[in-house]
C-alpha positions as CSV (number, residue, x, y, z in Angstrom):
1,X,63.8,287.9,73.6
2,X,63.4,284.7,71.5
3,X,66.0,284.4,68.4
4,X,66.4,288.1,68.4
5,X,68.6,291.2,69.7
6,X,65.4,292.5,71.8
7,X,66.2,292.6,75.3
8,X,62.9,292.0,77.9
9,X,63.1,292.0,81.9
10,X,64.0,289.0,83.5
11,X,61.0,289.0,85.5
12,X,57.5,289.7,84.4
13,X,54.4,290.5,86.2
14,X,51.0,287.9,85.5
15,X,48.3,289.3,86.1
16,X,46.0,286.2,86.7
17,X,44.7,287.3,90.0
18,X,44.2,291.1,89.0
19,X,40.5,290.4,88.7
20,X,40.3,290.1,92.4
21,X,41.7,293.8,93.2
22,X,40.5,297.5,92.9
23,X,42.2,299.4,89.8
24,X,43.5,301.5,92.8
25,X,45.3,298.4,94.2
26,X,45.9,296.9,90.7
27,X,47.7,299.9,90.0
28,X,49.9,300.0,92.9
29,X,50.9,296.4,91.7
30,X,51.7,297.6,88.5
31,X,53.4,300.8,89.8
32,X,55.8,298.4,92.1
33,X,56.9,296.2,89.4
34,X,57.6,299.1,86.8
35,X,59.5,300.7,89.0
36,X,61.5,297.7,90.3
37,X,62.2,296.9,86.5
38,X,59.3,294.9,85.4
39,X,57.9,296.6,82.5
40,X,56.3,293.3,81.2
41,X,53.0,292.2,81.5
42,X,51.6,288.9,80.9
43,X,47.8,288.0,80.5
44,X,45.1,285.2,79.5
45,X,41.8,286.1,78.0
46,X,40.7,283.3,80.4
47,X,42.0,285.1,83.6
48,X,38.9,286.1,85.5
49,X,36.6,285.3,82.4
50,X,38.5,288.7,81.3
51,X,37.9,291.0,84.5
52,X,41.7,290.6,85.2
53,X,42.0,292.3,81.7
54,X,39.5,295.0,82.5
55,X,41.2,295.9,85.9
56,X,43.8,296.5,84.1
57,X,42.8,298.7,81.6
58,X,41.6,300.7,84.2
59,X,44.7,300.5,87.0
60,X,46.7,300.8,84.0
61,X,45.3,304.6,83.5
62,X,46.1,305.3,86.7
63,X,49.3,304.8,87.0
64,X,50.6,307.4,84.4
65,X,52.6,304.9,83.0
66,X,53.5,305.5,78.9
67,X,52.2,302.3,76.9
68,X,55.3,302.6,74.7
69,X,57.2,301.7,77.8
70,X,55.3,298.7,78.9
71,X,55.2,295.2,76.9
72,X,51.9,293.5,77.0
73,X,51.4,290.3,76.3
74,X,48.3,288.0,76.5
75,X,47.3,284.3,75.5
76,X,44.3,283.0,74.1
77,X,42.8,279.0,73.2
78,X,41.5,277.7,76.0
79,X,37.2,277.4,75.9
80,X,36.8,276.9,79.7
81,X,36.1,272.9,80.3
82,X,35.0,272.2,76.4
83,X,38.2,272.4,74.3
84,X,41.2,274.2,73.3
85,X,41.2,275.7,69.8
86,X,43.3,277.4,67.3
87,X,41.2,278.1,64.1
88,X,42.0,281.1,62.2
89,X,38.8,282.6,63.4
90,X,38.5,281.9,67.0
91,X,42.4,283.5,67.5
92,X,41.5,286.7,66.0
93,X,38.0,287.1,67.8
94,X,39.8,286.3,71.0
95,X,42.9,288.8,70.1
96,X,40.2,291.9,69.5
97,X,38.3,291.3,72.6
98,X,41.9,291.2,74.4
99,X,42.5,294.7,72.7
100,X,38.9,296.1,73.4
101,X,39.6,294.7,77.3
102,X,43.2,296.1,77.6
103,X,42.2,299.5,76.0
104,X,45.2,299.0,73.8
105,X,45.6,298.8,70.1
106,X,47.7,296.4,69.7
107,X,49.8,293.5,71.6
108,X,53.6,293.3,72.0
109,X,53.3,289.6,72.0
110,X,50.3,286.4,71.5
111,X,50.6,283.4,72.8
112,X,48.7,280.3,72.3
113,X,47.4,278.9,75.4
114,X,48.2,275.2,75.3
115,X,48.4,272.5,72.8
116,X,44.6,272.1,70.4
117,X,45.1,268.8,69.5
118,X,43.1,269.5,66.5
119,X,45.5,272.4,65.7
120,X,45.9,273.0,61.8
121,X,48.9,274.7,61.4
122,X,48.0,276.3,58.4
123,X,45.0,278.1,59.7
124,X,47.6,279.5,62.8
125,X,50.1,280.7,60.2
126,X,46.8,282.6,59.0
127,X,45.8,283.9,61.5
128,X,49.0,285.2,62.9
129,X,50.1,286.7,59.3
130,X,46.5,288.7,59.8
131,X,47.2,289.9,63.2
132,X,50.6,290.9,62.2
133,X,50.1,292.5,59.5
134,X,46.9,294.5,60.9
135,X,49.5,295.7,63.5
136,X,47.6,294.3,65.7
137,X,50.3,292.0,67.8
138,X,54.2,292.4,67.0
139,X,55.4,289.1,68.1
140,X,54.3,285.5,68.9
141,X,55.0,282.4,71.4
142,X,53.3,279.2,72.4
143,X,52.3,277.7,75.9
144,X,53.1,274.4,77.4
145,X,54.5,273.0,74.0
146,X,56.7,270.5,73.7
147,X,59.4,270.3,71.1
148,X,57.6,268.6,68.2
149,X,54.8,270.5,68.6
150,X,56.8,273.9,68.2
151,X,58.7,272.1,65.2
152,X,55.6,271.5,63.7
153,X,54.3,275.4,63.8
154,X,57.5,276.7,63.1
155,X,56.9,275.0,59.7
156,X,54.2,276.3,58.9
157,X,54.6,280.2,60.3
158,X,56.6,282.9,58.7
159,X,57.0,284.5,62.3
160,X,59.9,283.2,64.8
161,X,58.6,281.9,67.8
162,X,59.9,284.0,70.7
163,X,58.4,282.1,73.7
164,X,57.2,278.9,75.6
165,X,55.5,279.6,78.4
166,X,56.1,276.3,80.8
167,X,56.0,275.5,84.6
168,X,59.3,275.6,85.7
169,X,61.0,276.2,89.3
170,X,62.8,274.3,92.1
171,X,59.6,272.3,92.8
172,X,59.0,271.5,89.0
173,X,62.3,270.4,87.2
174,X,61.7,267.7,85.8
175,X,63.3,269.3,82.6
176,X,66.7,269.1,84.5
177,X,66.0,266.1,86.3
178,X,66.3,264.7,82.7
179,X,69.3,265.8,82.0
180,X,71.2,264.8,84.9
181,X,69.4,261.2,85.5
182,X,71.0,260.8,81.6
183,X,71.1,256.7,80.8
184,X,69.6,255.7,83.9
185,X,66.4,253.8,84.9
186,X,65.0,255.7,87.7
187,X,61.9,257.6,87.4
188,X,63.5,261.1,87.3
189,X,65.4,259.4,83.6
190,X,62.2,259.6,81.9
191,X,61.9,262.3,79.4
192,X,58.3,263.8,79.4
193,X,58.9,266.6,76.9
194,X,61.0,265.7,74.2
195,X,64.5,266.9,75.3
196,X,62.5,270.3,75.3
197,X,65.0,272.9,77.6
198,X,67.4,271.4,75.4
199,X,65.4,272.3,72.3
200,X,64.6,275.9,73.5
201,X,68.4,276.6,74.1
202,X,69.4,275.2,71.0
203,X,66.5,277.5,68.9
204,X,67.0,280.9,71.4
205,X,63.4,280.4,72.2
206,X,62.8,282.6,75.4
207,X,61.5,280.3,78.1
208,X,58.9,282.1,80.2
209,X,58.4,279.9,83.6
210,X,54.8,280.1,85.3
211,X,54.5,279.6,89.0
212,X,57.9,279.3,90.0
213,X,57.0,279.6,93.4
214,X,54.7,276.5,93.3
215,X,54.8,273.0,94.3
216,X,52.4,270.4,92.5
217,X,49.8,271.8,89.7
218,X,48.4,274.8,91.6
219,X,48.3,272.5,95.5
220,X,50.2,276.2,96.8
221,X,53.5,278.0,97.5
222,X,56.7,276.1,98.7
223,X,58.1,280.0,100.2
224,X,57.4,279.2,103.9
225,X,55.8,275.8,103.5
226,X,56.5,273.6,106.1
227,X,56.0,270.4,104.2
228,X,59.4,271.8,102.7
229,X,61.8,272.5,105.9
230,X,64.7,271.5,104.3
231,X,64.7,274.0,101.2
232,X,63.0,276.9,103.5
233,X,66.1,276.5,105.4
234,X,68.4,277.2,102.3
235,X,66.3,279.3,100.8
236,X,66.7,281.3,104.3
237,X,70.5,281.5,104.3
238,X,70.9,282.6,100.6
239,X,68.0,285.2,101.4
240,X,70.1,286.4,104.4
241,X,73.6,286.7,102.8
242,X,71.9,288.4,99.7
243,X,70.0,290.3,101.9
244,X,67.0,289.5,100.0
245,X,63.4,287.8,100.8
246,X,63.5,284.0,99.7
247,X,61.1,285.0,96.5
248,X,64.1,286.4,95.2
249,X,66.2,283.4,95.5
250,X,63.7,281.2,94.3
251,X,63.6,283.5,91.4
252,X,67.5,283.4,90.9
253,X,67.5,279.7,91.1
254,X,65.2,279.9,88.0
255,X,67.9,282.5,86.3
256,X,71.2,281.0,87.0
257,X,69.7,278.2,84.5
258,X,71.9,279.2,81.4
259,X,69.5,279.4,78.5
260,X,66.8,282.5,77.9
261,X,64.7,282.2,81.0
262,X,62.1,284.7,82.3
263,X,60.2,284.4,85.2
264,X,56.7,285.5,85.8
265,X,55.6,286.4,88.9
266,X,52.0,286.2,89.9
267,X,52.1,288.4,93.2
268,X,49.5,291.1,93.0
269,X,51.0,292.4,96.8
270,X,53.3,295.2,96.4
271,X,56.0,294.2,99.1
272,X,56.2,290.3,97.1
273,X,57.1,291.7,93.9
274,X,59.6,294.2,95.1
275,X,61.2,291.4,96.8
276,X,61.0,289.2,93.4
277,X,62.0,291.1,91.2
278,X,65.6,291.7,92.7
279,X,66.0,288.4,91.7
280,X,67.5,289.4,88.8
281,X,70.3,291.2,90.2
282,X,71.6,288.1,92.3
283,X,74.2,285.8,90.5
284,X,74.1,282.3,92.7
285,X,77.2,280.3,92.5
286,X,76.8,277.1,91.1
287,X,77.3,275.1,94.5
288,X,74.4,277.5,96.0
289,X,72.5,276.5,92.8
290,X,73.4,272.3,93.9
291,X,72.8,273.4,97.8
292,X,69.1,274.3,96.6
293,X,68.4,271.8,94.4
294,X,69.2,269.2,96.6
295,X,67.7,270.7,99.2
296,X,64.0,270.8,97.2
297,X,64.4,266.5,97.7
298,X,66.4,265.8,94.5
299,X,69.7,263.8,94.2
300,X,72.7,263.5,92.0
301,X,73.3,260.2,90.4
């Protein structure tokens, strides 16, 4: 985890779409993933105006489950369609209602839900030295940052930043793209994000990659999407020979990525995030990793 010694699952369990299930079937979700290894939980106040929170709470009850053994994780800054925001006040409002919602007293990790342009960094290192010190959340991470942005809060906070929460996955890697399209003129040359998987390697920054099963922002899944017959196919062959579902291989393309990578999964049915979360006992080779890659419509220079 992060510039640390702390080891975390490779896969973690979102629960953004928790607010549409009973606690009975929330807690069978939660259930499945603990005991396939996923003892990490990521949240958003913002995730069902905070019913996904409250399902938990309750599902969470009901599975029997020890909160010592689980790590929770939520984010908070996004005001719904009027502003991001990161004042001293609004951060620590927003981390007691996660608490109150969670029924937990405190938070393994905060993260701050995508850039406030009017972000004082001052006021964050505030806020998080409050919440630290209150023992109210033990570590801290950022969302959709890019690399000056991070810089900029790491000078200001006493804490280490453990996380970036990005969208990453064979349908969004443009991060890599980057990297191989190096001195060239083609669109997939442009750097977006300030050199930033290079940045998070380089600083041990634990990259945690949202929707890895997506194509587009949010336009659906590319797992049996035939607008994508070409990397289904793969997907298919790898799934077969690792006797596997192609969630997991999607998921292992993510992993075999050499930096800190963890990959949330947003499944809430049972049978999905069994199937992910063997992801992180497959190894591809690096030519499967190419075979993939290609196959998702990208080329080598």
């Amino acid at each position: 985890m992060g510039p640390s010694t702390l080891n975390i699952p490779a896969m973690a369990l979102g629960i953004m779409r928790m607010e549409a299930k009973t606690a009975t079937e929330a807690a069978e979700a939660i259930s499945t993933a603990y005991n396939s290894g996923i003892n990490f939980i990521d949240s958003a106040d913002i995730y069902g105006n905070g019913k996904s929170e409250e399902v938990f709470n309750a599902a969470f009850k009901k599975t029997g489950i020890s909160r010592e053994k689980m790590f929770i994780q939520s984010k908070a800054g996004i005001v719904p369609g009027k502003r991001y925001d990161f004042s001293k006040d609004y951060i620590i409002d927003r981390v007691n209602g996660i608490l109150d919602r969670m029924g937990t007293d405190y938070l393994d990790s905060f993260v701050l839900h995508r850039p406030d342009a009017l972000m004082d960094a001052e006021e964050v290192a505030e806020a998080f030295d409050i919440l630290q010190a209150s023992g109210k959340v033990r570590f801290f991470g950022v969302s959709n940052f890019n690399a000056s942005q991070i810089e900029l809060l790491r000078s200001y906070v006493t804490q280490p930043i453990m996380f970036n929460q990005l969208q990453f996955g064979i349908m969004h890697s443009g991060m890599i793209d980057f990297n191989i399209h190096t001195n060239m003129t083609d669109e997939r040359s442009i750097d977006h994000d300030g050199q930033l998987l290079n940045y998070l390697q380089t600083h041990k920054i634990t990259l945690q990659a949202w929707s890895p099963y997506q194509y587009g922002f949010f336009e659906g899944t590319f797992i049996d999407n035939p607008k994508f017959p070409e990397l289904n196919k793969e997907l298919q062959k790898l799934a077969d020979k690792y006797k596997v579902g192609k969630n997991a291989i999607a998921g292992a393309w993510i992993l075999r990525y050499p930096a800190q990578i963890q990959v949330l999964v947003g499944a809430m049915n049972p049978d999905h995030i069994e199937d992910a979360a063997k992801a992180g006992e497959i190894t591809l080779t690096k030519q499967e990793w190419y075979d993939i890659y290609l196959a998702a419509g990208n080329d080598l220079p």
